[in-house]
C-alpha positions in Angstrom: 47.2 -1.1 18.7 46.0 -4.8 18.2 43.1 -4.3 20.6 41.9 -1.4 19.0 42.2 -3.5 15.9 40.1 -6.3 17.3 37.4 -4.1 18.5 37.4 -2.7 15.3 37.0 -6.0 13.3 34.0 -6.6 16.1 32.5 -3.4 14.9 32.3 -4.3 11.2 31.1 -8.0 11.9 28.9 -6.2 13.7 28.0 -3.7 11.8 27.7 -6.2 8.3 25.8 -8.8 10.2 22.8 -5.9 10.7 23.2 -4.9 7.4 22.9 -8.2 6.2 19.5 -8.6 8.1 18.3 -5.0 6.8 19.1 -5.8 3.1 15.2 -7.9 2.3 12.0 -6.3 3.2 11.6 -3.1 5.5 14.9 -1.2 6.1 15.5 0.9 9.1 18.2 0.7 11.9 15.4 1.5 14.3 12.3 0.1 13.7 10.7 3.1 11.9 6.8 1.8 12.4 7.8 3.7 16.0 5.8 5.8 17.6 4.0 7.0 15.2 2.1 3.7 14.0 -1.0 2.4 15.6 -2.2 -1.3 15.8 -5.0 -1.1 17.9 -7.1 1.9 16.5 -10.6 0.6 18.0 -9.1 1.2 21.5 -8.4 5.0 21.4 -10.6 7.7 22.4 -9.8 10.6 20.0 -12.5 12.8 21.6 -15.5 14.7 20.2 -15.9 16.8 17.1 -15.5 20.9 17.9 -15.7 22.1 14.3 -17.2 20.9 11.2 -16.0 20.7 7.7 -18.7 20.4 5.0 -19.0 21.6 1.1 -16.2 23.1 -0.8 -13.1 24.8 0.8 -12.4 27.3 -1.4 -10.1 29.2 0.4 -6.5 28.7 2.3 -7.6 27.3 5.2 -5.5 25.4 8.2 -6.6 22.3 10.4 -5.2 22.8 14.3 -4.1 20.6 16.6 -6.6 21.8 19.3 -9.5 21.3 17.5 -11.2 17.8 16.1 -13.0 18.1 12.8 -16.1 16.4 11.5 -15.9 15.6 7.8 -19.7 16.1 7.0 -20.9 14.7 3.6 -18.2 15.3 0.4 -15.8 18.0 1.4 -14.1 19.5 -1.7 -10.9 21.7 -1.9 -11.2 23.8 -5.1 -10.4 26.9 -6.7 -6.4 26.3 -6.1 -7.1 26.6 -2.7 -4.4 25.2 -0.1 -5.5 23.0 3.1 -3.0 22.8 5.5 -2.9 20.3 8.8 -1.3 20.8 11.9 0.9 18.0 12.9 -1.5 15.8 15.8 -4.7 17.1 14.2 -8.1 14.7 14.2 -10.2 14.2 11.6 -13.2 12.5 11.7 -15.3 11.0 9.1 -19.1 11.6 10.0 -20.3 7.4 9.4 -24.2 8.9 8.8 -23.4 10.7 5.6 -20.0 9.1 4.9 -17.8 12.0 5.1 -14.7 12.1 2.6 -12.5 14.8 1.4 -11.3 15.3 -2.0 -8.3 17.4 -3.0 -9.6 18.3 -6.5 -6.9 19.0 -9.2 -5.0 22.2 -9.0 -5.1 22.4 -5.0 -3.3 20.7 -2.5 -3.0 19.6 0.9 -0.1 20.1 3.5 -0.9 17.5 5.9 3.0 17.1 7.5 2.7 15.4 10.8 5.6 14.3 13.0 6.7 10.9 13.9 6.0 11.7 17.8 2.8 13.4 16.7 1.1 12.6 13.4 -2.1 13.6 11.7 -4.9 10.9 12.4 -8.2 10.4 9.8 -10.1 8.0 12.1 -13.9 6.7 12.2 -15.8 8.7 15.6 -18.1 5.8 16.4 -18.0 4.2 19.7 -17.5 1.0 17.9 -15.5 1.4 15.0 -15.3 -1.2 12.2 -14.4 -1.1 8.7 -15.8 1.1 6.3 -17.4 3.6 8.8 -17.0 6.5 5.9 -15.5 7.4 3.2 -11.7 8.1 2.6 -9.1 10.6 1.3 -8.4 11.3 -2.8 -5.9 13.7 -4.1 -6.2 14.6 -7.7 -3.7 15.8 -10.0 -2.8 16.7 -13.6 -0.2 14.1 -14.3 -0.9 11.8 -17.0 -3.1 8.5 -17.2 -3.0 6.2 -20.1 -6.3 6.7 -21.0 -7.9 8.3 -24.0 -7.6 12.3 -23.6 -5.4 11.4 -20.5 -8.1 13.0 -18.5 -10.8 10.9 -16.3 -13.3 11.6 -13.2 -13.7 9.8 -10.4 -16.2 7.7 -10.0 -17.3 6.9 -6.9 -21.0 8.6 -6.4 -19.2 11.7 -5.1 -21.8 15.0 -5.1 -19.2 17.8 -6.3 -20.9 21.0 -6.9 -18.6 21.6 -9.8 -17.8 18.4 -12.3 -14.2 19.6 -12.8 -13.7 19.1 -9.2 -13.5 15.3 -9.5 -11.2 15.4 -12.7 -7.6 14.2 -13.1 -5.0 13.3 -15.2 -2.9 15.5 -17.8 0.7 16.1 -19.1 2.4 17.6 -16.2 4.4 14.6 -14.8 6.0 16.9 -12.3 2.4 17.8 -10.8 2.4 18.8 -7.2 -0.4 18.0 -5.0 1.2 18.9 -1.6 2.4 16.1 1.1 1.1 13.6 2.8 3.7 12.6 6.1 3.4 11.2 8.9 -0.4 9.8 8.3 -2.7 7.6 9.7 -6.1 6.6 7.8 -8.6 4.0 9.7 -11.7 2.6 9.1 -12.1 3.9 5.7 -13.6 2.6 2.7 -17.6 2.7 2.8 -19.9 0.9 0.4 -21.7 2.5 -2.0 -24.8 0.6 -3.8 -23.6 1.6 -7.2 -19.8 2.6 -7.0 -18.7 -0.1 -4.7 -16.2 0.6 -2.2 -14.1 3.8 -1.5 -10.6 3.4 -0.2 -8.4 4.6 2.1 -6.0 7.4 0.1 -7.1 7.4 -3.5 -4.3 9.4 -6.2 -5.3 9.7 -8.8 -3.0 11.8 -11.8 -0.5 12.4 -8.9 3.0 13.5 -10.0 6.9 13.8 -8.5 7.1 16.4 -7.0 4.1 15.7 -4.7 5.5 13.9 -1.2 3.9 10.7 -0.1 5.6 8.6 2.9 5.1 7.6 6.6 1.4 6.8 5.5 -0.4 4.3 7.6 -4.3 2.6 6.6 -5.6 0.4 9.2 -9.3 -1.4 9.0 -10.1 0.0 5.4 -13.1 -1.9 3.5 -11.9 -1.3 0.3 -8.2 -0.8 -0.8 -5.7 0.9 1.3 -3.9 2.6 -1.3 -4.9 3.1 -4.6 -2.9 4.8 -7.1 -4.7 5.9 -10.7 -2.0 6.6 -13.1 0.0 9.6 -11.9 4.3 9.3 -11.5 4.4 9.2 -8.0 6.9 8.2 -5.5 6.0 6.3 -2.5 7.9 5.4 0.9 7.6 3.8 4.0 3.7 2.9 3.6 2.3 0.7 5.9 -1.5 -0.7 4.7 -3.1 -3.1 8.0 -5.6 -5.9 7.6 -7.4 -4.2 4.8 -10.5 -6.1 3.6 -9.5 -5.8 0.1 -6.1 -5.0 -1.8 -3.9 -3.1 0.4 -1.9 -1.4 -3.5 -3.6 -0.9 -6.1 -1.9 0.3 -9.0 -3.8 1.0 -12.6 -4.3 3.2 -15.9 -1.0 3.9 -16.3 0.4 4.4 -12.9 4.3 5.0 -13.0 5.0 4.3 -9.6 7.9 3.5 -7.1 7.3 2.3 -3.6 9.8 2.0 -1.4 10.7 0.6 2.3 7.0 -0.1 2.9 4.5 -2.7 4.2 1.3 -4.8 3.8 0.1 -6.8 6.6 -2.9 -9.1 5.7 -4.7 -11.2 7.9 -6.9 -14.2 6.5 -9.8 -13.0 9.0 -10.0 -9.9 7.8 -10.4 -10.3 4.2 -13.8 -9.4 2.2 -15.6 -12.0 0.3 -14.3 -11.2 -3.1 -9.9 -12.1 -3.8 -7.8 -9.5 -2.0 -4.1 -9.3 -2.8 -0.7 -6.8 -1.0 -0.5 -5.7 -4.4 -2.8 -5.8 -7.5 -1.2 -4.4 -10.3 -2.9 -3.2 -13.4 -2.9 -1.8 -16.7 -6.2 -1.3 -16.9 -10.4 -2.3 -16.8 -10.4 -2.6 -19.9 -8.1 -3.1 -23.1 -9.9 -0.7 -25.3 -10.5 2.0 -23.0 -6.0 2.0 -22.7 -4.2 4.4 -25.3 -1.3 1.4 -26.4 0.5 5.0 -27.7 0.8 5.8 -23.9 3.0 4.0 -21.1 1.5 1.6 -19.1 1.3 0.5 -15.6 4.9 0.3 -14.4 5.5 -0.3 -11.1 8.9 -0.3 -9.5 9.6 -1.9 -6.0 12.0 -2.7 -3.3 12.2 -3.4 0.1 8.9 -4.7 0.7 7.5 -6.4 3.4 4.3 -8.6 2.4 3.2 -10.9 5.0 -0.1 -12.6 5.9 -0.5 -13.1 9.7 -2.5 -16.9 10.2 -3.2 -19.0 13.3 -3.0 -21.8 11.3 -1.9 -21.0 7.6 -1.9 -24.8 6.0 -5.5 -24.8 7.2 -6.7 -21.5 6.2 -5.2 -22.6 2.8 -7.0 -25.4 2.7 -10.0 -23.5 3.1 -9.8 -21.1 0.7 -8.8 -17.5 2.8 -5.3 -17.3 1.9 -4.6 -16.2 -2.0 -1.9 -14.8 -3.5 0.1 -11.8 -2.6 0.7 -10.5 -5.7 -1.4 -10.4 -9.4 0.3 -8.7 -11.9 -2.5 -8.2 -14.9 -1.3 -7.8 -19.0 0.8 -5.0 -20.3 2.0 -4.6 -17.1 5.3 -3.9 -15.8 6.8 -5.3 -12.5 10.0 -5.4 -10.7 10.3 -6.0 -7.3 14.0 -6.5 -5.4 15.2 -7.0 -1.7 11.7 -7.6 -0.8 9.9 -10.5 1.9 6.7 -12.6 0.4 5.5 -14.6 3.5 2.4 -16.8 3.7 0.6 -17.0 1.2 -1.1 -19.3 -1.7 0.9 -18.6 -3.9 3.3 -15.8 -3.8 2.6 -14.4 -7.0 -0.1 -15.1 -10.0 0.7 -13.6 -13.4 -2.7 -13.1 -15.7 -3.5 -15.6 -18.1 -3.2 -13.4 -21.0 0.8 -12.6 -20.3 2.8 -14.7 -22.8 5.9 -16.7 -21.5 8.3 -15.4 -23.3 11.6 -13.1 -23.4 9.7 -9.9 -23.6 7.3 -10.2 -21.0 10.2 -11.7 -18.6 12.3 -8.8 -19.5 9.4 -6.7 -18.0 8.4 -8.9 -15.0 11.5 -9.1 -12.5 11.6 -10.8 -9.0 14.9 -10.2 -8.0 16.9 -10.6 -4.2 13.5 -11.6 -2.7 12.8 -13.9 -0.4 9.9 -16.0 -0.8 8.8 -17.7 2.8 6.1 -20.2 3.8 4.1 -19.9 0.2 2.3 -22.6 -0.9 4.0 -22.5 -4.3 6.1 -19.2 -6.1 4.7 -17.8 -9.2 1.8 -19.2 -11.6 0.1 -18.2 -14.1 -3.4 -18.4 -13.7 -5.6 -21.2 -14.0 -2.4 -22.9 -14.9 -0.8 -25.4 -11.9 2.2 -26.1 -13.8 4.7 -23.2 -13.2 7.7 -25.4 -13.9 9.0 -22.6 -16.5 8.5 -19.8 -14.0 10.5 -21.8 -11.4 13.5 -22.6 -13.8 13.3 -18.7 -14.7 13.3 -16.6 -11.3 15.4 -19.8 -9.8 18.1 -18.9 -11.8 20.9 -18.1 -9.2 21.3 -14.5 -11.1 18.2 -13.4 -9.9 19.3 -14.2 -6.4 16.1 -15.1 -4.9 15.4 -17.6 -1.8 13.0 -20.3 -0.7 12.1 -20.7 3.2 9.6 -22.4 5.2 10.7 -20.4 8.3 7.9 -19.7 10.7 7.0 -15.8 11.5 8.4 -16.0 15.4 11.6 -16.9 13.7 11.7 -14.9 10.9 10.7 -11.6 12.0 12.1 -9.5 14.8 8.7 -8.8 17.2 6.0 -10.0 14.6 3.3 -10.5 18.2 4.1 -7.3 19.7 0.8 -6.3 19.7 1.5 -2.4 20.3 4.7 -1.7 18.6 5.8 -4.8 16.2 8.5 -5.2 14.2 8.3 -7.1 11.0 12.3 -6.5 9.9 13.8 -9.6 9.2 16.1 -11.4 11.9 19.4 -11.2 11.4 21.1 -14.9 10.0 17.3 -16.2 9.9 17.0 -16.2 6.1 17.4 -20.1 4.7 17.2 -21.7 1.7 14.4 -24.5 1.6 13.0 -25.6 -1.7 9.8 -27.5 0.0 6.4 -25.7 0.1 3.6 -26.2 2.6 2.8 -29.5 3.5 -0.7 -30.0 1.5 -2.6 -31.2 3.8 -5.9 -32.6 1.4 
């Protein structure tokens, strides 16, 4: 009896001392980013296109497995119309006329892969690079906090019908299919006038619709961005994107969950790139203040910036913040990792600190490692109120300068890594970088 008691004391230590590691950032027993992920796209032949897909799909049509598709120009799916995609389809986007495909409001897409075979949107060039066409929207008809509540894309797209780029209405519970088991890469071309597509645009998405176990890798513009809508999101995972890899605004009521954004100072565009950019809107008058506004609801995140040499690329300028939360805003992020970045979070100039906005701005059981100073408001290098605030012990938050090999599992693993925390790694330190001018 007493040994069976001791083994089952070591099962609980056991068992609470993994728990303890999963409780900040990603969450998983196993390290979920397996097999399905891929961190070295540019290396895998995905063979030639057999079938083309061009125009508007205006009937119930299924993707298979044994055939890889050419995304030729704007491909639209109107009329109601279903697409559905065999788990371990290809799809290409054509890089001469920038292939994308839109799920226009009022159809859907069924694009359920596996985790041992998902669905792969992928550039076909020998040499792929970022950018290389267009990217994946899915409209719906929940609501936006514009004006009207509707709005149109607006991104150069050539639909043959105007309602086909339209979103946004009352139906919170809109269902635009599911996306599962994912992968998008080398999205997010350039457009002269439009600037840059992105990886998986939703725009108006609501509840019902699924979206996890969605991987962008090498896009040009954001991985994910998210245009009002009440969506749910889980186990995203946004790779060295050149700009934001979230992007939440007009209204967006989102949760995210048990997801990822890994950044890299190297691959970042010219213009300030965040994990998360989270807005209310463009512009103040164009927002209907009788509407809800951007609220965005997070936990178990995993932000980290990968750096050879992170005091120096601070120094010179390619490291920013991983977070900007703009005015009339919402934001509450728990159990999450910040690592490695300048700083962890910048608030916009116009947010007021005082018990309301606090009230709505909440950075809770996070652990905040090897910033370069917490939370700021910008253009403002005093944050001494900030830090009293979200030091408070209640919020539970910590303060580390512990270096990625020590504080993630198998950050180098080239092919499969693992960015869950190590277990008994987390420390407090109250230090920030060395500043090295």
């Amino acid at each position: 009896m007493k040994k069976i008691t001791q083994i089952a004391l070591l099962f609980l230590l056991v068992y609470g001392n993994t728990f303890a590691q999963q409780e900040k950032g990603i969450i998983g027993y196993d390290n979920w980013l397996n097999p399905w992920t891929e961190f070295k796209p540019n290396k895998v032949d995905y063979g030639k296109p057999t079938q083309i897909l061009s125009g508007d799909i205006t009937r119930d049509t299924k993707l298979y497995k044994g055939d890889v598709y050419l995304l030729l120009g704007d491909v639209f799916v109107t009329d109601s119309t279903t697409l559905t995609i065999e788990p371990g389809t290809v799809i290409i986007g054509d890089f001469v006329t920038k292939g994308s495909l839109t799920i226009s409001n009022g159809s859907k897409i069924v694009a359920n892969g596996t985790h041992t075979d998902p669905i792969v949107f992928t550039s076909g060039r020998s040499l792929k690079k970022p950018g290389d066409w267009g990217g994946v929207f899915i409209l719906g008809d929940a609501p936006t906090n514009k004006f009207g509540n509707e709005d149109a894309l607006n991104y150069g797209l050539t639909p043959s019908d105007a309602k086909d780029i339209s979103y946004g209405g009352d139906n919170i519970d809109s269902y635009s299919g599911i996306m599962n088991y994912v992968r998008i890469e080398f999205a997010g071309k350039r457009t002269r006038d439009y600037g840059y597509f992105n990886g998986l645009t939703l725009a108006g998405v609501g509840q019902q619709t699924v979206i996890g176990n969605i991987m962008v890798s090498y896009c040009e513009g954001n991985s994910f961005n998210i245009l009002g809508g009440d969506v749910n999101l889980e186990k995203l995972v946004s790779y060295k994107a050149s700009s934001n890899d979230y992007e939440f605004n007009y209204g967006a009521q989102c949760k995210i969950l048990n997801s990822l954004a890994i950044r890299s100072p190297y691959a970042s565009g010219a213009e300030v790139s965040r994990c998360i950019n989270a807005l209310a809107y463009d512009k103040k008058e164009a927002a209907d203040f009788s509407k809800k506004q951007t609220n965005i609801q997070a936990e178990n995140l995993t932000l980290v910036n990968i750096s050879d040499d992170l005091n120096y690329d601070i120094k010179i300028g390619l490291v920013n913040e991983a977070i900007y939360i703009g005015a009339d805003t919402s934001f509450t992020i728990d159990n999450s990792v910040i690592s490695g970045f300048n700083p962890a979070v910048i608030l916009d100039n116009k947010i007021k600190i005082n018990s309301e906005n606090l009230e709505r701005i909440g950075f809770t059981r996070t652990y905040f490692n090897n910033c370069k100073g917490n939370i700021f408001i910008k253009y403002n290098t005093n944050n001494e109120d900030l830090e009293n605030w979200y030091g408070n012990r209640a919020f539970n938050n910590v303060y580390s300068k512990g270096p990625d090999a020590e504080t993630f599992i198998d950050l180098k693993n080239s092919k499969r890594p693992d960015f869950r925390l190590r277990i008994n790694r987390i420390f407090a330190a109250n230090d920030d970088l060395e500043d090295n001018d």
